[in-house]
C-alpha positions as CSV (number, residue, x, y, z in Angstrom):
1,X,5.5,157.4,39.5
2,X,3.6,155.8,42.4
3,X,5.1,152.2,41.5
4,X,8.8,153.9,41.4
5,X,8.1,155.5,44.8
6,X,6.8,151.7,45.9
7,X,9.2,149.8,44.7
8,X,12.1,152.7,45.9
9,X,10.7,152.1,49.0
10,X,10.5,148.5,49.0
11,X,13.9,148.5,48.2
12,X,14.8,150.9,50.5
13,X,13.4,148.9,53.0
14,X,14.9,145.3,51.9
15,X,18.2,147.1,51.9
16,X,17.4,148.4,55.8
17,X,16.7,144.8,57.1
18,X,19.6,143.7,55.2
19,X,21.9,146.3,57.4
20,X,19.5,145.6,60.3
21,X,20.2,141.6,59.9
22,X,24.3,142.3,58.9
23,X,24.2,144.6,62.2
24,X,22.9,142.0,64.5
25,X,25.1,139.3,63.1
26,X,28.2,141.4,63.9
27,X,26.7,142.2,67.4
28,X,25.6,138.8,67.6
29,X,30.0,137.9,67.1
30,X,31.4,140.5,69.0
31,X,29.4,139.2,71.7
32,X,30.5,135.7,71.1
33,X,33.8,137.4,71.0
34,X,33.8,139.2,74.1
35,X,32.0,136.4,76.0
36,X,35.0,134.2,75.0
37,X,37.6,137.0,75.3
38,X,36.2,137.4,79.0
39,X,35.7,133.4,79.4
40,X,39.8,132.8,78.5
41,X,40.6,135.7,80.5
42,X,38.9,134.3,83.7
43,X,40.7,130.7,83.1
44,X,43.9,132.3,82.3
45,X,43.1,134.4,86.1
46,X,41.9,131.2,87.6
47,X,44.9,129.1,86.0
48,X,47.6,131.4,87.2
49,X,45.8,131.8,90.6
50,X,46.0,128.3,90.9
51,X,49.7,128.0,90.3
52,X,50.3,130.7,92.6
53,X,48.2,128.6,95.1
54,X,50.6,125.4,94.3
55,X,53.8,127.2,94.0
56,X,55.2,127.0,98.1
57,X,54.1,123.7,98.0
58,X,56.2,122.8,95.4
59,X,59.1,124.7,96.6
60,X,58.4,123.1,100.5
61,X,58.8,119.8,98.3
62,X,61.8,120.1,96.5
63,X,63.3,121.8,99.7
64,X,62.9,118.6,101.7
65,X,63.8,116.2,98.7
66,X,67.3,118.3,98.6
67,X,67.5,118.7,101.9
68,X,67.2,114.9,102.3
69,X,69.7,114.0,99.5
70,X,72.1,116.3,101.2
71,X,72.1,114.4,104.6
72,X,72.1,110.9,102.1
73,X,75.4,111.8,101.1
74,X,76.9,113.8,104.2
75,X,75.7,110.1,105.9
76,X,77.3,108.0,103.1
77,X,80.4,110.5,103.1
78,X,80.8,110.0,106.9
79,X,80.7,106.3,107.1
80,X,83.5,105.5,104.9
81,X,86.3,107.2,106.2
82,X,88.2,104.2,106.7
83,X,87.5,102.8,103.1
84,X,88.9,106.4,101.5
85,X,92.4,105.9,104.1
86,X,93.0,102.2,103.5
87,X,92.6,103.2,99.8
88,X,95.0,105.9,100.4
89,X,97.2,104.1,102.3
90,X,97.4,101.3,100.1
91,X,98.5,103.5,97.2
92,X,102.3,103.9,96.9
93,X,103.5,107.1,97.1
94,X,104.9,109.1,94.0
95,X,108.9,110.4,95.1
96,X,109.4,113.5,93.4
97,X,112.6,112.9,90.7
98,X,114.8,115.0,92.8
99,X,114.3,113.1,96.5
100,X,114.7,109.8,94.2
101,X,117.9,110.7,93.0
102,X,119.3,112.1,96.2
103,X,118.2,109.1,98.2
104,X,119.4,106.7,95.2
105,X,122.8,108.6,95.8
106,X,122.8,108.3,99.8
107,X,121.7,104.4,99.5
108,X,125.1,103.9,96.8
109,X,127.1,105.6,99.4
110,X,129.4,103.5,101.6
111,X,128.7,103.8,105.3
112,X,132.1,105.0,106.1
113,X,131.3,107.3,103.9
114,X,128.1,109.0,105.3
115,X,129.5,108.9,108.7
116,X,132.9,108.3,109.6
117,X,134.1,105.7,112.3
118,X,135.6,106.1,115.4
119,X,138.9,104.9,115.3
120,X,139.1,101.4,117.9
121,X,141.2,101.9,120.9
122,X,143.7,98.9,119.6
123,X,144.3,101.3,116.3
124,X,146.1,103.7,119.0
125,X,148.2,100.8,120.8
126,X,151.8,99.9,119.4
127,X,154.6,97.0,119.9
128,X,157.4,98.7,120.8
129,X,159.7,96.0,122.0
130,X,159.2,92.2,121.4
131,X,160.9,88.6,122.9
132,X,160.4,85.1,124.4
133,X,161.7,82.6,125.9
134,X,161.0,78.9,127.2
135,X,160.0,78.4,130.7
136,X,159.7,75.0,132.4
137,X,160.6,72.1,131.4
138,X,160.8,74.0,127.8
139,X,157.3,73.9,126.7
140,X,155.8,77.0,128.3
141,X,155.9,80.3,126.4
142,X,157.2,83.4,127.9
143,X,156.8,86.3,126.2
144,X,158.2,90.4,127.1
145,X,156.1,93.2,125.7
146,X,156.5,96.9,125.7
147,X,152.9,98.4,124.4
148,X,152.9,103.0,124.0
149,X,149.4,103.6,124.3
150,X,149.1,106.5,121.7
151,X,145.0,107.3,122.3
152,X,143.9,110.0,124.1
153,X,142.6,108.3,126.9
154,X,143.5,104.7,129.0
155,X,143.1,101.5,127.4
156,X,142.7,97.9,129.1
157,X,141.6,94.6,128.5
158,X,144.2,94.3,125.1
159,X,144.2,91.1,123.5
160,X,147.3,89.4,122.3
161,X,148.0,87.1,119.2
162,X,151.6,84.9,119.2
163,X,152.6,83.1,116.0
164,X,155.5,80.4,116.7
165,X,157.8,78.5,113.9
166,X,160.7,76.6,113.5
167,X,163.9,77.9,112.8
168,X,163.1,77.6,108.8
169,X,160.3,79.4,109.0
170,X,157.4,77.3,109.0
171,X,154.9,77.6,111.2
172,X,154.1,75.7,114.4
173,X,151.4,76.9,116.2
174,X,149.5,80.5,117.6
175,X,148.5,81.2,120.9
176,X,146.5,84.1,122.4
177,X,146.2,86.0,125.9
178,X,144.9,88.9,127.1
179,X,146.8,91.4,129.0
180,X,144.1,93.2,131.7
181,X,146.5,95.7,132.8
182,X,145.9,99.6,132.5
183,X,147.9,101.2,129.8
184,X,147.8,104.5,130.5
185,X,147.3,107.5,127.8
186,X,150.0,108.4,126.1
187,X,152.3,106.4,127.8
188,X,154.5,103.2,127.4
189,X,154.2,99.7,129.5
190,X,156.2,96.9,129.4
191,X,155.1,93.7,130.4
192,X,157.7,91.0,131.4
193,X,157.8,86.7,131.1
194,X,154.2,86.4,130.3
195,X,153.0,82.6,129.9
196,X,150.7,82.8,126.6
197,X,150.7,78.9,126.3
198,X,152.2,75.9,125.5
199,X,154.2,75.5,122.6
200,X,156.2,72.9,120.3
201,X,159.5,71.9,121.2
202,X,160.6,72.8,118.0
203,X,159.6,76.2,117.9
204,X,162.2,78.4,117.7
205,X,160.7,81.9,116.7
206,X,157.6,84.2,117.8
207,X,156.0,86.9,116.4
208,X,153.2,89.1,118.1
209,X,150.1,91.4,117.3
210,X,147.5,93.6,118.7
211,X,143.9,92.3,118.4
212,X,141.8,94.4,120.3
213,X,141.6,96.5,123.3
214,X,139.0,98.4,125.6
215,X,138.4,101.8,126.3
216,X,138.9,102.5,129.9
């Protein structure tokens, strides 16, 4: 009985260090535990005080770096102004289909067309009456007119054209004057024995025209 109660108690007090050395172990990591729990925590603290330290700074930076590429370009947009317009310039001009075709169909139009002409005072000026006759020794040209001005205003300065030929009909030779005289608007004038040359001896026949005339 006395050796059960020993060796119960023996045991019962191997069993108690064994709790007493599993106790101190587990205290022994939970202290480990904790001491690195409480060292990560204070890094992780002194890590994100840190970046809170460095974080305007880093801002300031990138502020001035942007801040600095800005004004790079505004600078490099400013000074070629005149590269941007000669390239512009240079570049022809797309016409819409529409403008083409209308200016396509002004350009085929004639110009009497697009605006019309003013009709020359000579278009207004008419032979009404026509003869000649030799005058000197037979080889000056004397010629009667009678002009009706039909403009709306006086003409002047009208030029005059004289074909002569032989009695056949073939032709001799042309002579021209110019009558300065006022023909009035609306109105006739005759103008009598006018020398417009010399002529052949063999002419026997004149005919006259209207070549041009002034406004007055």
């Amino acid at each position: 009985m006395r050796l059960a109660a020993v060796g119960g108690m023996t045991m019962d007090t191997g069993l108690y260090r064994i709790q007493l050395t599993e106790f101190a172990g587990l205290a022994r990591v939970a202290g480990i535990t904790g001491s690195l729990s409480g060292r990560l925590e204070n890094t992780a603290t002194n890590y994100f005080n840190s970046k809170l330290i460095w974080l305007p700074a880093v801002l300031i930076a990138g502020l001035e770096a942007w801040m600095l590429l800005s004004g790079s370009a505004s600078n490099t947009a400013d000074n070629q102004p005149v590269h941007l317009v000669t390239a512009a310039a240079t570049e022809p001009v797309q016409m819409p289909a529409a403008d083409a075709a209308q200016e396509g169909s002004w350009a085929a139009m004639p110009a009497d067309a697009i605006m019309p002409a003013e009709a020359a005072p000579v278009d207004g000026l008419k032979i009404s009456s026509q003869s000649w006759r030799r005058g000197g020794l037979g080889s000056k040209a004397l010629v009667t007119l009678t002009l009706r001005n039909g403009n709306d205003y006086a003409v002047k300065d009208i030029e005059v054209f004289c074909s002569f030929a032989r009695r056949d009909g073939s032709h001799l030779t042309d002579r021209k004057r110019v009558i300065h005289d006022i023909v009035n608007m609306k109105s006739q004038r005759t103008f009598a024995r006018m020398h417009v040359g010399f002529v052949n001896i063999n002419a026997n026949q004149a005919k006259c025209s209207l070549l041009a005339a002034s406004h007055v």
